[in-house]
ZARO-671000 format. One record per residue (C-alpha): residue in three letters; x, y, z; chain. Coordinates in pm, whole numbers, plus 50000, padded with zeros to 5 digits. Layout:
residues N
- ala,X,Y,Z,A
...
***
This chain:
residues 104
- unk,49936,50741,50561,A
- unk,50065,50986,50292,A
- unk,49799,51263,50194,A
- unk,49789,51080,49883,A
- unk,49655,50758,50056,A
- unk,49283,50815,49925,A
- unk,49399,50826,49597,A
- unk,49602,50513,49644,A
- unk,49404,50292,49773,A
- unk,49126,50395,49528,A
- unk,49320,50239,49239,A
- unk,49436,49926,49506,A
- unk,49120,49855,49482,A
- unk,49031,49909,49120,A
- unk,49305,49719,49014,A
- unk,49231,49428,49229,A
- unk,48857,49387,49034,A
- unk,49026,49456,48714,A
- unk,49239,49167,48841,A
- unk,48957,48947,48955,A
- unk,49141,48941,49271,A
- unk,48806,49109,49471,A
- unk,48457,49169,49261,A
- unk,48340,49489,49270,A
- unk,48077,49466,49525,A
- unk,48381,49377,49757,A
- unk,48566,49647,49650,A
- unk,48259,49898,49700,A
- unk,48296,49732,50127,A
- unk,48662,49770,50186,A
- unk,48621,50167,50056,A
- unk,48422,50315,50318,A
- unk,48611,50143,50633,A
- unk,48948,50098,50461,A
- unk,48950,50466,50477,A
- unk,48774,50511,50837,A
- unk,49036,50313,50936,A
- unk,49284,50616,50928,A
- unk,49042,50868,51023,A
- unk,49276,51177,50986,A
- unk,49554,51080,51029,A
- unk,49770,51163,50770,A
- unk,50184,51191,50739,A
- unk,50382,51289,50530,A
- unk,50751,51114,50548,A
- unk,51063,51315,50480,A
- unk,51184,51376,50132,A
- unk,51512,51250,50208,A
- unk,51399,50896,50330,A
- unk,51183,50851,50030,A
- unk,51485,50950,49787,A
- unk,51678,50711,49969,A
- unk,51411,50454,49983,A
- unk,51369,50469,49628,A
- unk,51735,50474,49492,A
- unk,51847,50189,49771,A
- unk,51546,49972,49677,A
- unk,51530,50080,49284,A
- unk,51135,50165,49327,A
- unk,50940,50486,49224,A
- unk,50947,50787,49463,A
- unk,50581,50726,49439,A
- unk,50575,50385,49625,A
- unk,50886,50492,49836,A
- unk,50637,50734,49996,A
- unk,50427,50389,50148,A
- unk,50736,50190,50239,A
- unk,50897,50458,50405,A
- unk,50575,50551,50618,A
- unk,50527,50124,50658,A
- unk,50914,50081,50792,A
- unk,50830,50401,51054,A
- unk,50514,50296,51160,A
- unk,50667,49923,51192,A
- unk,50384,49780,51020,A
- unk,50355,49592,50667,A
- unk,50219,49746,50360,A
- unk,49964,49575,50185,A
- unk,50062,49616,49778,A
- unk,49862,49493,49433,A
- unk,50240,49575,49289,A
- unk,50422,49246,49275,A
- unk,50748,49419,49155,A
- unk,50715,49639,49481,A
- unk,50662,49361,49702,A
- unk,50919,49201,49589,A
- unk,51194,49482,49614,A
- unk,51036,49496,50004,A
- unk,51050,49144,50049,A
- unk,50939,49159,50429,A
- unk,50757,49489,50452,A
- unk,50557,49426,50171,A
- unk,50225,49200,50167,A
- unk,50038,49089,49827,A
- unk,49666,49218,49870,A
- unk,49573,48850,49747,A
- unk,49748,48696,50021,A
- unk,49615,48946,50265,A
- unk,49267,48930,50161,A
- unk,49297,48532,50197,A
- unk,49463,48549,50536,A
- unk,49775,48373,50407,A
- unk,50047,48656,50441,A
- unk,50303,48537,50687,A
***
């Protein structure tokens, strides 16, 4: 994850009860091991992919950092941002569908 990762999933999550998508209480549970879940291990992906990420995909720099670090890692990257997921169609997962097990 991007050093920033804390920071991001922080407001994941607050925008998800703002969006009645997960109450607060369930929001308050995911903090503590969505975080432990990393432990320390944080990266930082190279400038160029995210600039390239970002103009090829016509998303911030800010969310390029996440896909970039999803597409190395090979892994999906669970979003609130519906205009993100879809620019990432395939890398991308909606937290709703996620949190309801129906992401394919």
């Amino acid at each position: 994850m991007p050093s920033l990762r804390r920071s991001e999933f922080l407001n994941v999550l607050a925008l998800s009860v703002r969006g009645r998508v997960v109450t607060y209480q369930e929001a308050l549970t995911a903090w503590k091991p969505g975080i432990a879940i990393f432990g320390h291990q944080e990266l930082e992906p190279d400038g160029e992919d995210i600039l390239a990420v970002a103009i090829r995909l016509g998303i911030s720099a800010y969310d390029a950092h996440f896909v970039v670090l999803a597409e190395q890692l090979g892994c999906s990257l669970v979003t609130g941002d519906r205009k993100l997921a879809n620019a990432c169609e395939g890398r991308c997962i909606l937290i709703e569908d996620f949190s309801r097990g129906t992401a394919q």
